[in-house]
C-alpha distance (Angstrom), angle and dihedral (degrees) to the residues before:
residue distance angle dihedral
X1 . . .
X2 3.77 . .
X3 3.41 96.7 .
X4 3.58 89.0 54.4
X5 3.76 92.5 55.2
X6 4.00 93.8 50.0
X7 3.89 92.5 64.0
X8 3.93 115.5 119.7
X9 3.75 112.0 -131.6
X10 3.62 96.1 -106.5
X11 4.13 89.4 53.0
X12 3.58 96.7 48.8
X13 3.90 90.8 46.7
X14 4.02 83.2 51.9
X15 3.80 89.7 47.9
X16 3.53 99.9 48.4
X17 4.09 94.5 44.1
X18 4.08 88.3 49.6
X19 4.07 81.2 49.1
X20 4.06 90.5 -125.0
X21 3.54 89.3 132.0
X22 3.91 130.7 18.2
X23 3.93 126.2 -133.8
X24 3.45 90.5 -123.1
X25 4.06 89.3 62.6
X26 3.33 93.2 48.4
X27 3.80 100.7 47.2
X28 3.53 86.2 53.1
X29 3.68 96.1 46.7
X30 3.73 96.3 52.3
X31 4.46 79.8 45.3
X32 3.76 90.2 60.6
X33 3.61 88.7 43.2
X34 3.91 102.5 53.3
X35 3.93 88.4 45.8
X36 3.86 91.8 64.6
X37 3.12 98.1 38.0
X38 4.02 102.1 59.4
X39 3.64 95.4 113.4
X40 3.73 80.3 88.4
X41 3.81 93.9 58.9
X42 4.12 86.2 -157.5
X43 3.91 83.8 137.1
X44 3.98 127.7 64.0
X45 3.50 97.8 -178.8
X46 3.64 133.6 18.9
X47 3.85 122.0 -153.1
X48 3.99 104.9 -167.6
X49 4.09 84.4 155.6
X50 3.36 104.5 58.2
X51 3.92 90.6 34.0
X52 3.80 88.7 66.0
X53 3.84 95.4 43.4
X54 3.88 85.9 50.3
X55 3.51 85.3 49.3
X56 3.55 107.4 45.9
X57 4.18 87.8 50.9
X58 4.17 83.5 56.6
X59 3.66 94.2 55.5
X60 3.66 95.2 43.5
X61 3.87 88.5 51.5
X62 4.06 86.2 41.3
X63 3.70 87.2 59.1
X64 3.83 97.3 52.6
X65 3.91 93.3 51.2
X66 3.77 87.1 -108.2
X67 4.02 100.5 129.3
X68 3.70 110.1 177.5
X69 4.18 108.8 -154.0
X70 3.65 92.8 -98.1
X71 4.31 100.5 21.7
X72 4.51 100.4 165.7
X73 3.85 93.9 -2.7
X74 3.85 97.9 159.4
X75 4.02 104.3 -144.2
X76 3.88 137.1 150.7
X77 4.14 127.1 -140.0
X78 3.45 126.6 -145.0
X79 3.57 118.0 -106.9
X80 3.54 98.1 -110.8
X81 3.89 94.2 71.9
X82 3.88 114.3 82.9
X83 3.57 122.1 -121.8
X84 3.44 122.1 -161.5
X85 3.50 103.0 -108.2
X86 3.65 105.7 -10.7
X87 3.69 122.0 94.9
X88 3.86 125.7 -72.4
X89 3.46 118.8 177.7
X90 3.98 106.7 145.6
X91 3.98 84.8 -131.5
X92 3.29 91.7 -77.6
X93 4.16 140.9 120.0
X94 3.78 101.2 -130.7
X95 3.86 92.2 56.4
X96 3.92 80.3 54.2
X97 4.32 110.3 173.9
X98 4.15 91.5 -19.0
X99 3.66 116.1 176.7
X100 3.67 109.5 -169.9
X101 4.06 113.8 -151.2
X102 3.73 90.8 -150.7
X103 4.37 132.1 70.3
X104 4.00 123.0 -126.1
X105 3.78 104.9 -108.7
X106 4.01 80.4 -123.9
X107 3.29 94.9 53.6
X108 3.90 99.8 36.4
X109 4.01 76.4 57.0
X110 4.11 100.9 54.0
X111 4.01 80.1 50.7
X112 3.00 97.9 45.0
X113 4.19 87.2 55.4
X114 4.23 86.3 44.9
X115 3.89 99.8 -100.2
X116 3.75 107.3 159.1
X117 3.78 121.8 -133.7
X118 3.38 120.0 -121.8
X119 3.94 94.8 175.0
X120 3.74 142.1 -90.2
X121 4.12 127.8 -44.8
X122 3.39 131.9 -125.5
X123 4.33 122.2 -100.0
X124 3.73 146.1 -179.3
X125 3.98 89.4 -108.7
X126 3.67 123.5 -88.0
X127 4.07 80.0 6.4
X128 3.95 91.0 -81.3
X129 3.89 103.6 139.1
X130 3.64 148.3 64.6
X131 3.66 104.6 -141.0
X132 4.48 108.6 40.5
X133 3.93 86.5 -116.1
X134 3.80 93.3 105.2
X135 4.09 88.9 71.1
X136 3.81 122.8 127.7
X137 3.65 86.7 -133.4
X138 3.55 102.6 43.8
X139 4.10 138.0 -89.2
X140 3.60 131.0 -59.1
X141 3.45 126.2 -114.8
X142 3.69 119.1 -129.0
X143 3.97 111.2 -124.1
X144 3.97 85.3 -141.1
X145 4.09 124.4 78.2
X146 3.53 126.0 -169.5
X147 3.79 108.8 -109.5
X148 3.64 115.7 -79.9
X149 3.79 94.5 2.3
X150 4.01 128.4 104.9
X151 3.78 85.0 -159.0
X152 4.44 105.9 135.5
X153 3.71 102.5 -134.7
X154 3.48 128.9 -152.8
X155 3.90 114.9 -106.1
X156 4.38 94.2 -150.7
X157 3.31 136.2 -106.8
X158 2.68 156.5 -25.8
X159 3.23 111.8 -20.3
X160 4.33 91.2 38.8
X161 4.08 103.1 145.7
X162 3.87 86.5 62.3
X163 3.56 103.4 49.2
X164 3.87 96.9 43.4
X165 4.20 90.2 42.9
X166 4.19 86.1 54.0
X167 4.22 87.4 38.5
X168 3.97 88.0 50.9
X169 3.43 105.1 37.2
X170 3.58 97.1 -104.2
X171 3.64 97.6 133.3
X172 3.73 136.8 3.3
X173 3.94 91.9 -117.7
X174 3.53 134.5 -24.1
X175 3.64 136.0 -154.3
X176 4.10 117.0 -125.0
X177 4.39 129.5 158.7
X178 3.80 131.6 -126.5
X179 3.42 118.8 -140.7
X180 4.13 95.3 166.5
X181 3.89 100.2 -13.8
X182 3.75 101.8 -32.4
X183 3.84 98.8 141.3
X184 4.00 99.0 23.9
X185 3.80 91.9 53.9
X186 3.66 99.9 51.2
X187 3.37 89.1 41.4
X188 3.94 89.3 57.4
X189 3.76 91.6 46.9
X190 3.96 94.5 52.8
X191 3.59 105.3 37.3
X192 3.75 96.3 -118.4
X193 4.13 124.9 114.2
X194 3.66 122.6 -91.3
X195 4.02 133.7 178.1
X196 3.41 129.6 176.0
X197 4.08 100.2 -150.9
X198 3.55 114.8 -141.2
X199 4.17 126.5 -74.1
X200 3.72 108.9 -72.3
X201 3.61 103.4 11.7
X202 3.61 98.5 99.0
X203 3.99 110.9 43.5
X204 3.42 122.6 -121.1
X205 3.68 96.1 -151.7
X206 3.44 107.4 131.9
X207 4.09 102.5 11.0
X208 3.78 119.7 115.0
X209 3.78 108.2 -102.0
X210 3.36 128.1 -121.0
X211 3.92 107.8 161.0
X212 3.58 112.8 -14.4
X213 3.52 106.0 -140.0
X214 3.25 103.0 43.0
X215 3.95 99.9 37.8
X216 4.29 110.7 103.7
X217 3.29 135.7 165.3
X218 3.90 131.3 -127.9
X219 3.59 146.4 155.1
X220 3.92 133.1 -93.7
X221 4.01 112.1 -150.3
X222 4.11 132.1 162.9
X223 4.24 82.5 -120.1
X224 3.68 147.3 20.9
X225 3.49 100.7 -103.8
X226 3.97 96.0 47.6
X227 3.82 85.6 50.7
X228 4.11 89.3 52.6
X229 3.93 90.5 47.8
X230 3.82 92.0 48.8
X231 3.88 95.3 46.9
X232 4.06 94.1 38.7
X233 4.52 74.4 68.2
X234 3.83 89.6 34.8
X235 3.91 95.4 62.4
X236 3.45 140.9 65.9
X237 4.04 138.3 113.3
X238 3.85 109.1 -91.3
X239 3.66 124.7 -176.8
X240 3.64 99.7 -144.4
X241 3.84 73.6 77.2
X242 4.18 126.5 72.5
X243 3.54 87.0 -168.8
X244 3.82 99.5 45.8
X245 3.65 105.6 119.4
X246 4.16 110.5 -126.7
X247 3.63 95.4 -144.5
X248 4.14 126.9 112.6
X249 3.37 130.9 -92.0
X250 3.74 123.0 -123.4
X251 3.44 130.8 -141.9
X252 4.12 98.3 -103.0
X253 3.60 99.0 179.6
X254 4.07 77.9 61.7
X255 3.74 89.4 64.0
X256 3.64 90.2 62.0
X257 3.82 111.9 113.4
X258 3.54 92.9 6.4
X259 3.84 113.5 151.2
X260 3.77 122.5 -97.6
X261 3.53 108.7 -161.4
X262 3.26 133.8 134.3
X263 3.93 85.8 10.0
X264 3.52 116.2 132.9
X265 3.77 125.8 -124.0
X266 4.39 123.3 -166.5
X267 3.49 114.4 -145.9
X268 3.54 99.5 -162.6
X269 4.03 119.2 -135.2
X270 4.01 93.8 -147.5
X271 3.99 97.0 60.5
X272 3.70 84.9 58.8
X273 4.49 84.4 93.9
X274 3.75 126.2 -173.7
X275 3.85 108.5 -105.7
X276 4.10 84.3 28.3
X277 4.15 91.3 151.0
X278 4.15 112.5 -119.4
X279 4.11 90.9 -114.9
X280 4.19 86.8 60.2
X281 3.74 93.4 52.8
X282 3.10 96.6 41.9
X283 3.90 99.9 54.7
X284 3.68 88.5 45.2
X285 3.78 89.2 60.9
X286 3.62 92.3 46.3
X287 3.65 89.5 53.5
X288 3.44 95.3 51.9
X289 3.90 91.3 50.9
X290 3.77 86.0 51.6
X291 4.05 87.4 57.9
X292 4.06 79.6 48.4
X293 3.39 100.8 55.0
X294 3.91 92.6 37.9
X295 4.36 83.2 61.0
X296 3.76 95.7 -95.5
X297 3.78 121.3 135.3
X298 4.23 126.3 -130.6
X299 3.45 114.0 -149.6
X300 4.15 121.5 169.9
X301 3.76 115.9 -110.6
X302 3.72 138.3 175.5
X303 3.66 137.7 -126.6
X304 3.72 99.8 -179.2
X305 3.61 99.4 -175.1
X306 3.76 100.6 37.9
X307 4.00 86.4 114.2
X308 3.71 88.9 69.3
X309 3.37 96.3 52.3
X310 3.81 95.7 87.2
X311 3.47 97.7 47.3
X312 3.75 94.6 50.4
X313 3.63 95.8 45.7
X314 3.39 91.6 66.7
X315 3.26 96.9 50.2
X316 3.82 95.9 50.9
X317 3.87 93.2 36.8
X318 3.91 96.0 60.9
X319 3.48 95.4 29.7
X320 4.06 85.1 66.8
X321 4.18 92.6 34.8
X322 3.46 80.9 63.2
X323 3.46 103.3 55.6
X324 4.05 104.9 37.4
X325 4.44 85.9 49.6
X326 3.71 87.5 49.9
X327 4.08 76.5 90.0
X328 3.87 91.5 61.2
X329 3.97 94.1 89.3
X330 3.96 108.0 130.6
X331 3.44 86.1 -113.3
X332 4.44 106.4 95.2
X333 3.90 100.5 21.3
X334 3.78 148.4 -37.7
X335 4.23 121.3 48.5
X336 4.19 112.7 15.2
X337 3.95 110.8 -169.6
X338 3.58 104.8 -173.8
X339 4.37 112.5 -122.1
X340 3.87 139.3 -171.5
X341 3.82 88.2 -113.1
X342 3.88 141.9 1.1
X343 4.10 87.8 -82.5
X344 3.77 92.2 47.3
X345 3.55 92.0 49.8
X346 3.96 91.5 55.6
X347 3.97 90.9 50.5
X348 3.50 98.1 56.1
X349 3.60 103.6 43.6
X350 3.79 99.8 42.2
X351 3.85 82.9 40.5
X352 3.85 93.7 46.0
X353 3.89 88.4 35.1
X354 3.81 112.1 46.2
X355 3.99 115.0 63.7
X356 4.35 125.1 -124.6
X357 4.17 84.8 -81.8
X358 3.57 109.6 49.6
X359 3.67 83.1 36.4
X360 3.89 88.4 54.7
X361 3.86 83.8 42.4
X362 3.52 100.7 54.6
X363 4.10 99.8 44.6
X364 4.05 82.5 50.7
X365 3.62 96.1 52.4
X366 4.17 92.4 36.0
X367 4.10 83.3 56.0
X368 3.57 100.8 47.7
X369 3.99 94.8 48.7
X370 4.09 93.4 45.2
X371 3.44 124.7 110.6
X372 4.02 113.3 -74.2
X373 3.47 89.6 13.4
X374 4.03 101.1 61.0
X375 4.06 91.3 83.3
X376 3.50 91.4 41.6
X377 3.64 108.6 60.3
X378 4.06 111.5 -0.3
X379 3.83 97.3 41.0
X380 3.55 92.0 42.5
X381 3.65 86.6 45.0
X382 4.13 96.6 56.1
X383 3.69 82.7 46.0
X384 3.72 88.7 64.0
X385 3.56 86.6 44.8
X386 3.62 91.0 59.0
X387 3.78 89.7 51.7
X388 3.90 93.8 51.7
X389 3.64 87.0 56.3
X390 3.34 97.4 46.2
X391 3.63 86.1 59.9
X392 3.65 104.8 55.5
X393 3.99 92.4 48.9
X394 3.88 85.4 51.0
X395 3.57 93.1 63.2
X396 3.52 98.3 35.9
X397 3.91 88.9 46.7
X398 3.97 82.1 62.6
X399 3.81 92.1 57.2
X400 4.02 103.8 -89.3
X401 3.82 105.5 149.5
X402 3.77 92.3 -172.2
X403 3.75 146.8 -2.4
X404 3.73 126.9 -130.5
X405 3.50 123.3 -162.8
X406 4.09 138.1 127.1
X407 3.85 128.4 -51.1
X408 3.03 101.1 -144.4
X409 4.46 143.4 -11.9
X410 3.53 99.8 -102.2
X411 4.06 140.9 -6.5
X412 3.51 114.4 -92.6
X413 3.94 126.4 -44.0
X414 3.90 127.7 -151.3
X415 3.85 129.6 -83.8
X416 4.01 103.1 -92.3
X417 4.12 91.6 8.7
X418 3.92 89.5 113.4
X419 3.26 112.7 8.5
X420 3.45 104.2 71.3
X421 3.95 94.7 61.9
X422 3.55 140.0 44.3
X423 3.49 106.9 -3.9
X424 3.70 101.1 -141.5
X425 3.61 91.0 61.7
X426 4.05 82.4 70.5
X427 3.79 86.4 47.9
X428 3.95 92.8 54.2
X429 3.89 83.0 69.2
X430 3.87 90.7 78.5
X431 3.57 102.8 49.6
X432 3.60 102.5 107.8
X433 4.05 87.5 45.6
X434 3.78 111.1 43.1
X435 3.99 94.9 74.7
X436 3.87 91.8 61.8
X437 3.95 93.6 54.6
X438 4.24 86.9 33.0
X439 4.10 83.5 62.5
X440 3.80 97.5 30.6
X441 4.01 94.2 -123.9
X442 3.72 122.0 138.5
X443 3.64 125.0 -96.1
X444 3.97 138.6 -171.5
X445 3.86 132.0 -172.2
X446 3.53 113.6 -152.0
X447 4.07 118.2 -167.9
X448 4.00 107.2 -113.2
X449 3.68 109.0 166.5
X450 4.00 159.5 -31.5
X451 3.30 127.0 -79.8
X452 3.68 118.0 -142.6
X453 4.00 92.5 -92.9
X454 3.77 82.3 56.5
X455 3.52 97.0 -109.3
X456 4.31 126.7 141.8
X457 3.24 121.7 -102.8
X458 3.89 132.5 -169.9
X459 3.80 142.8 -147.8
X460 3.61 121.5 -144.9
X461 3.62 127.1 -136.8
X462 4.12 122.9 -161.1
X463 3.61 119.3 -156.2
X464 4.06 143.7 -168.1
X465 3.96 109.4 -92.3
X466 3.82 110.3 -78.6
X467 3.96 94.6 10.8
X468 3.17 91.4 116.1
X469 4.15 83.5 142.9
X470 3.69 92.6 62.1
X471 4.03 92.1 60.4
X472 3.75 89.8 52.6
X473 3.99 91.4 49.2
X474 3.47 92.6 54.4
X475 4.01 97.0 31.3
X476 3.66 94.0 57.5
X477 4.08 90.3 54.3
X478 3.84 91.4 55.4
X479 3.94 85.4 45.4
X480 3.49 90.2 54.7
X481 3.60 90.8 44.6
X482 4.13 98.1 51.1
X483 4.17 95.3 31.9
X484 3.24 108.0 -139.8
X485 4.28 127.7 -57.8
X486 3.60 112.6 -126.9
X487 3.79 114.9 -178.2
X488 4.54 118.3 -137.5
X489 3.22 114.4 -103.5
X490 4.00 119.1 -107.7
X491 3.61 110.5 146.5
């Protein structure tokens, strides 16, 4: 059963075409392996009967030579994607036992190309976190432990469940979004591949908002190429969706050993952070001598207003939480907590409903869009926004084909080690991510190393809008170069 479990995507996909294995053996394989494994809470609901019904239709269409793209593919979702009647609650209270009557366009998609659902992931609720602790139903463990250490570690945010169910063998592949870093984090903490695709080439029809413009989906994958295959069924323009790009999809898994020389990489001078520990820099400049020796060429860049990126994320990021869960009332669906009057009712259950962050969240973004504050803080903000972008077309306008720079500040950190202080300490965590999603470009962490704990680590790799085939190049010669991270098993 285990071996079954440690296939890559692209192997399994092989396997089943070739008829070596059936889809039916390996849903049921990946089954067995997500019920022992639930110490690591990085699934909220498990779906073993519609995994074997999903299943059963991919061998019968197996057997008639009539291979869909993705026919048994074993992968999880994140629970802030809606699936026609299966539970969505984005991990949190107020959405309460919500069974939506309608399919992501995502996940309608991955269907669509015979994926098999194993169930729904684990996340900080509503998405609003760095870390998975902020769940209604409790953190996920990291499969990873520093060495010689029974501390549980945290497996980032938001989109946790995912990363640690592709990082444990849980799943195949799973589908998460990035909002600020919500896919490349994780990814980073786990040792598994992450990329948030550029804004509007996944629809968000059908995902639970949390702020619109910067929300995108993207695939989680144990390598490059599995993450190309699973976004190649991810993407697409969809008119349910205003800010669905129309543009075609590529082939990505065609990218995959595609030569990189004579492309040029930035390695921006502002990422290079005070405090930035010696292991980080250091893997960063062996990653960039890996692009070297692969025929790629470093040239210095700047991204002068990079160190306002954090600050005006979060002000943009709440400001638009607060606005799309202004529909969480107790009034149409999900939590109801009785009240005196209409008013009263809306206190309680949002109060009773909504956990300490997306409370936090919500009063943040309510402040910065109220009246003599609006042109303070969120206008300002946008303008910084503006600026950000600005920057990245700059350098790309000047023949960069792709930036290189760090995933994330620091390896993993234990459950309860930040989150139980000062809250932008937590937020610090995204600073090498939020620019990406701030200017809408695509962005993929690729795992690159240990620290000396023992614990992944991941580079991050900026592209052009809708090259998302340049970030595989170029992630699949750092993959090659690190091998891949695979944590011991202990749970």
């Amino acid at each position: 059963m285990s071996e079954l479990t440690s296939f890559t995507l692209a192997a399994a996909r092989d396997a089943l075409r070739r008829k070596d294995i059936s889809a039916m053996e390996l849903a049921d394989a990946h089954l067995a392996a997500i019920e022992a494994a639930r110490a690591l809470n990085a699934y909220v609901l498990e779906t073993p009967d519609a995994a074997r019904t999903m299943a059963a239709a991919a061998d019968a269409r197996l057997a008639k030579e009539e291979a869909r793209p993705l026919d048994g593919v074993p992968v999880a979702i994140k629970d802030l994607f809606c699936t026609k009647g299966v539970r969505t609650t984005a991990c949190s209270r107020i959405l309460d036992n919500f069974v939506p009557t309608y399919e992501s366009t995502v996940t309608a998609q991955l269907w669509r190309d015979g994926a098999v659902m194993l169930g729904k992931t684990n996340n900080d609720e509503f998405a609003m976190g760095s870390s998975n602790e902020t769940s209604h139903f409790g953190p996920v463990i990291s499969p990873w432990r520093r060495h010689g250490a029974n501390t549980t570690l945290v497996p980032g945010g938001s989109s946790g469940g995912a990363a640690a169910a592709v990082a444990a063998n849980l799943c195949l592949a799973a589908a998460g979004t990035d909002t600020g870093g919500s896919i490349r984090q994780p990814a980073a903490f786990t040792g598994t591949v992450g990329i948030k695709p550029t804004y509007g080439r996944c629809s968000r029809w059908g995902i639970v908002a949390f702020a619109s413009s910067l929300d995108q989906a993207g695939p989680f994958a144990r390598s490059v190429r599995d993450a190309a295959i699973l976004l190649t069924s991810m993407a697409g323009h969809d008119p349910k969706d205003t800010t669905s790009a129309d543009v075609p999809v590529p082939d990505y898994e065609a990218a995959i050993g595609r030569s990189v020389t004579g492309m040029s990489i930035g390695i921006p001078k502002e990422y290079r952070m005070p405090g930035m520990p010696p292991e980080i820099e250091a893997l960063w400049h062996q990653g960039a001598e890996w692009l070297k020796a692969a025929g790629a060429r470093l040239v210095d860049i700047s991204l002068p207003h990079t160190k306002y990126a954090l600050p005006a994320y979060y002000i943009v990021a709440p400001a638009e939480a607060s606005s799309n869960l202004a529909r969480y009332d107790g009034v149409r669906y999900g939590l109801r907590v009785s009240g005196n009057d209409i008013n009263d009712l809306y206190e309680k259950t949002r109060g009773e409903g909504f956990g300490k962050e997306v409370r936090r969240r919500v009063m943040i973004g309510t402040y910065v869009l109220s009246a003599g504050y609006y042109d303070a803080y969120y206008l300002r903000a946008q303008k910084v926004r503006t600026l950000i972008k600005r920057d990245f077309e700059r350098c790309y306008a000047d023949g960069v084909d792709a930036i290189l720079t760090p995933a994330t500040p620091s390896a993993a950190f234990g459950i309860g080690e930040k989150s139980s202080g000062d809250p932008i300490e937590m937020y610090l965590n995204d600073v090498f991510t939020v620019t990406v999603n701030m200017a809408g470009l695509p962005g993929i962490s690729v795992p690159a190393g240990l620290d000396a704990q023992g614990l992944p680590l991941g580079l991050q790799l900026i592209g052009r809008p809708f090259d998302e085939e340049t970030l595989f190049a170029l992630g699949q010669v750092i993959e090659d170069a690190a091998g891949p991270l695979v944590p011991e098993r202990w749970w």
